[in-house]
C-alpha positions in Angstrom: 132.2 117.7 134.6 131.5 119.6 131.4 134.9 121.8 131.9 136.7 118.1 131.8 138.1 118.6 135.0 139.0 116.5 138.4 137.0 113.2 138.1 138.3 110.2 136.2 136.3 109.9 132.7 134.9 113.2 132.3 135.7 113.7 128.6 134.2 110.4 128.0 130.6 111.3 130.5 130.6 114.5 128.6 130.1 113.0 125.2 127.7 110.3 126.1 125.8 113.3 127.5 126.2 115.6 124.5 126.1 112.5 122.2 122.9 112.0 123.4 121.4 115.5 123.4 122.3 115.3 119.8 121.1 112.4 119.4 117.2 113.4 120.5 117.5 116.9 118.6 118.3 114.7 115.4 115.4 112.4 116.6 112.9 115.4 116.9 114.3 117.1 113.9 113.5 114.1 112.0 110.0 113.4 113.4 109.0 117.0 112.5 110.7 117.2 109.2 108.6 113.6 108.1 105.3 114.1 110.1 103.8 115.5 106.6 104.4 112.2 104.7 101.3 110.1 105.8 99.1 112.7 105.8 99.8 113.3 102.5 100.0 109.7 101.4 96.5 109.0 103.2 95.3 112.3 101.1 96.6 110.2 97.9 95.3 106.7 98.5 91.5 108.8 99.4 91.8 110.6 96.3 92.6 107.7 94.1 89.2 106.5 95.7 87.2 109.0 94.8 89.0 108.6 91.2 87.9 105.1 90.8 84.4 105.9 92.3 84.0 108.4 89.5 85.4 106.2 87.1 82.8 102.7 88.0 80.3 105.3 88.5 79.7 107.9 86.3 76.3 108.4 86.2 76.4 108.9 90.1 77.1 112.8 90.3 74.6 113.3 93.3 74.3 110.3 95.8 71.2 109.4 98.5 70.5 111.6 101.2 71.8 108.7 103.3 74.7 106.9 102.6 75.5 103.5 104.3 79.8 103.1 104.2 81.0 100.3 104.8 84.6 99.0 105.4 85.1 95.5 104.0 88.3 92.9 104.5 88.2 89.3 103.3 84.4 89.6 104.6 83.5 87.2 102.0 81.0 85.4 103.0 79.6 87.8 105.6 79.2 90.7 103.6 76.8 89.9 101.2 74.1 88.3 103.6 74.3 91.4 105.6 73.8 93.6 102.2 70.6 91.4 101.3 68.9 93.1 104.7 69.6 96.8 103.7 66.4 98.6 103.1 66.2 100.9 99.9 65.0 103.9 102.5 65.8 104.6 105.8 63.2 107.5 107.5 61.3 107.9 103.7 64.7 109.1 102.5 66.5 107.1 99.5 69.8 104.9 100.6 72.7 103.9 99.0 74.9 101.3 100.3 79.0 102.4 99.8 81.0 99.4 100.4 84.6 100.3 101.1 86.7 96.9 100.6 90.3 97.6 101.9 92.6 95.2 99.4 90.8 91.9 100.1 92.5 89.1 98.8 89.3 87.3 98.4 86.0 87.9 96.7 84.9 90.4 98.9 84.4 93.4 96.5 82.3 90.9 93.6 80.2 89.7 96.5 79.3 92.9 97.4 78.9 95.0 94.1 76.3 91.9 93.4 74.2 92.6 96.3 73.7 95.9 95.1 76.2 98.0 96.9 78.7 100.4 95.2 81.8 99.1 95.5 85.4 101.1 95.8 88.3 98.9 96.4 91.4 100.2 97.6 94.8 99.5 96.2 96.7 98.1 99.6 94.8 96.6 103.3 95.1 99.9 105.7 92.9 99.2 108.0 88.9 100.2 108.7 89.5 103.8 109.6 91.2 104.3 106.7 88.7 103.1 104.7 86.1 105.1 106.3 87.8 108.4 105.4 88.2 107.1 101.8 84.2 106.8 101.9 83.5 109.5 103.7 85.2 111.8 101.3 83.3 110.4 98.3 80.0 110.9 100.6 80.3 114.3 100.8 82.0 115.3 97.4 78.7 113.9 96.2 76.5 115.7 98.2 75.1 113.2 100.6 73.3 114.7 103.6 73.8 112.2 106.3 76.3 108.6 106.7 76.2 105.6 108.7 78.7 103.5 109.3 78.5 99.7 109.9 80.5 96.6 109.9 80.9 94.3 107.1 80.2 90.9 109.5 76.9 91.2 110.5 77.4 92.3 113.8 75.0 95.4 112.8 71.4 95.0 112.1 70.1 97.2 109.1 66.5 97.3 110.2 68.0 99.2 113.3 69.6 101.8 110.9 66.3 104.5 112.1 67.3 104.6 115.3 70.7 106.4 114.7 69.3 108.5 111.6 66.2 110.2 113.1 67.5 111.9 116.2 70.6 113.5 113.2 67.3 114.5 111.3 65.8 116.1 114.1 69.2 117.8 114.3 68.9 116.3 118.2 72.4 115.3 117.8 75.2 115.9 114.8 76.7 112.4 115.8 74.2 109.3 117.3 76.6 106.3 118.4 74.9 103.0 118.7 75.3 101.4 122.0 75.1 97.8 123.3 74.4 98.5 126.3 72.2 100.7 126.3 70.1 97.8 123.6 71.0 94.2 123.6 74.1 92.0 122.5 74.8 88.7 121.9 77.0 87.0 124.7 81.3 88.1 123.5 84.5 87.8 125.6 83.8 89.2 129.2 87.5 90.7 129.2 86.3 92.8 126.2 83.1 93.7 127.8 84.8 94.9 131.2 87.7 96.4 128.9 84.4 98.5 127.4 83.3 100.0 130.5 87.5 101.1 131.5 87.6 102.6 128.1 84.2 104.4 128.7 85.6 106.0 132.3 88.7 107.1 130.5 87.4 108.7 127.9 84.8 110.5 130.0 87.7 111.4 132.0 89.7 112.8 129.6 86.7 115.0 127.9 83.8 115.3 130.4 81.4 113.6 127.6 79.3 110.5 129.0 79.6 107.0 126.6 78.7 103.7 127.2 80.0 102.0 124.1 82.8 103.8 123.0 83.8 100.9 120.5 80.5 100.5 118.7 80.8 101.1 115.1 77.1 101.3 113.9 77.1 105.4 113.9 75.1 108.1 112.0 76.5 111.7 111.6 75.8 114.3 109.3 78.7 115.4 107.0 79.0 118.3 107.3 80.5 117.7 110.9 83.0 115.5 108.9 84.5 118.5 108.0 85.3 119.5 110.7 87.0 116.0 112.7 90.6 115.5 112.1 90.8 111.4 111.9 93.8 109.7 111.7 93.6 106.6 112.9 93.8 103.6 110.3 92.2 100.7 112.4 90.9 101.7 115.8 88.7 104.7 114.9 86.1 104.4 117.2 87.5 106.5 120.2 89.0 108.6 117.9 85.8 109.8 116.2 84.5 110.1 119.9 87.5 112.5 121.4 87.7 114.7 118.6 83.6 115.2 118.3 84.2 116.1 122.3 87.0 118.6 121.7 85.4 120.7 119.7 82.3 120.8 121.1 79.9 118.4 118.7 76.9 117.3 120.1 76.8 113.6 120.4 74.0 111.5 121.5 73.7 107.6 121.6 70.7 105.0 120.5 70.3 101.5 121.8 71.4 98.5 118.8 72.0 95.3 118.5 75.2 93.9 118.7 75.4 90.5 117.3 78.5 87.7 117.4 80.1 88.0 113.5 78.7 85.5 111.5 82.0 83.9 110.4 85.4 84.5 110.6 87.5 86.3 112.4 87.8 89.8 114.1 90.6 91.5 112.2 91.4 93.6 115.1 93.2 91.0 117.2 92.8 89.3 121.0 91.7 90.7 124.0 94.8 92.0 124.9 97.0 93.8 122.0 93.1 95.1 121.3 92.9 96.6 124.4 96.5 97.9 124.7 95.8 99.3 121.0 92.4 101.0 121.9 94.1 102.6 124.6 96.8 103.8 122.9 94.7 105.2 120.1 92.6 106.8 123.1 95.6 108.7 124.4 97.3 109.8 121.7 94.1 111.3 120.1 93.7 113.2 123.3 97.3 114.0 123.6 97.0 115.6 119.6 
């Protein structure tokens, strides 16, 4: 075929053949020669964050042992109840709350910075684990020892917040993961719930470590180990955090929480469904990087 002999068409099969070889070299070529542009441009957005931090916030050189970080989208409403139950220490160590509100339309960020919380706001909506990493960099370019991570609706119960920190003080574990089912939850779709236990038997599968809430939020980690995760992920960042920690050999434990219904609102992470063909997507291609 390729010398353009005997059969009828031959020239033309050949260059749809060759056309398309081309085609997927210029395709790769591509990919690689652009792969660099969103790290870079997540590198930029977090370090305008820690700009504007330093800038609202100049007397806070050193923060809390414990830093609470919180991502926040049009969570008015919500986010400011939930801030009125966060303790001032958590283990007899000193607490700040860093609330992370990811371009909220609303009054998300005022709400907030009057409960008390500092307050970053980022310039464009990117999704939770992208505003994770913006807070997780100011954490630890301020010298905080240990973060949590919650959500902004109230799902998460502050007074729980010892349960996750002592075991990473006892340096049991360098990552505690709250579960739900391990503690109690209020009643939630019972797709998602079965769609929890699937995603925990894959990710055991794919690295040997034993879960059983991979998707819980509410999670405590020294940060130092943040050092040493490569996240990614703008919105579902829970497996991701989970895969990588597993990969390169972090201890990680769990501790049982509450897991409440938000208290208004709704999730911004989408239906049963395209949430569950997201998560498992996000679960592969982690693993697969």
């Amino acid at each position: 075929m390729f010398f353009l002999e005997r059969e009828q068409f031959t020239r033309l099969i050949a260059i749809l053949i060759l056309s398309n070889l081309g085609l997927w070299l210029l395709v790769i070529y591509t990919r690689i020669r652009w792969s660099h542009h969103p790290v870079q441009f997540d590198q930029l957005v977090r370090n305008l964050g820690v700009s504007d931090f330093d800038r609202r916030y100049p007397e806070m050189k050193t923060l809390p042992p414990v830093v609470v970080v919180i991502p926040a989208y049009e969570e008015e409403g919500n986010i400011g109840v939930m801030l009125g139950k966060m303790p001032e220490k958590v283990c007899d160590l000193p607490l700040a709350v860093l609330v992370i509100d990811d371009g909220s339309p609303d009054d998300t960020a005022r709400e907030a910075a009057e409960a008390g919380a500092l307050v970053v706001s980022s310039a464009m909506n990117r999704g939770g684990g992208a505003a994770l990493r913006m807070g997780f960099d100011i954490a630890r370019q301020h010298g905080a020892e240990i973060v949590v991570t919650m959500d902004a609706d109230g799902q998460h119960l502050p007074d729980e917040l010892p349960r996750l920190v002592e075991p990473v003080l006892r340096r049991e574990f360098d990552i505690v993961i709250g579960s739900r089912l391990l503690g109690e939850r209020e009643s939630d779709s019972a797709v998602r719930y079965v769609g929890i236990h699937v995603f925990n038997w894959l990710i055991r599968l794919l690295t040997s470590v034993r879960i059983s809430d991979c998707s819980n939020g509410y999670r405590a980690f020294r940060v130092e180990t943040l050092a040493r995760l490569v996240l990614r992920q703008d919105q579902f960042h829970t497996s991701e955090l989970i895969i990588e920690a597993a990969k390169k050999g972090i201890a990680i434990g769990e501790a049982p929480v509450t897991v409440m219904r938000r208290m208004s609102g709704e999730s911004k992470k989408g239906r049963d469904l395209s949430y569950g063909l997201s998560f498992a997507r996000t679960v592969l291609k982690t693993w697969w990087r």
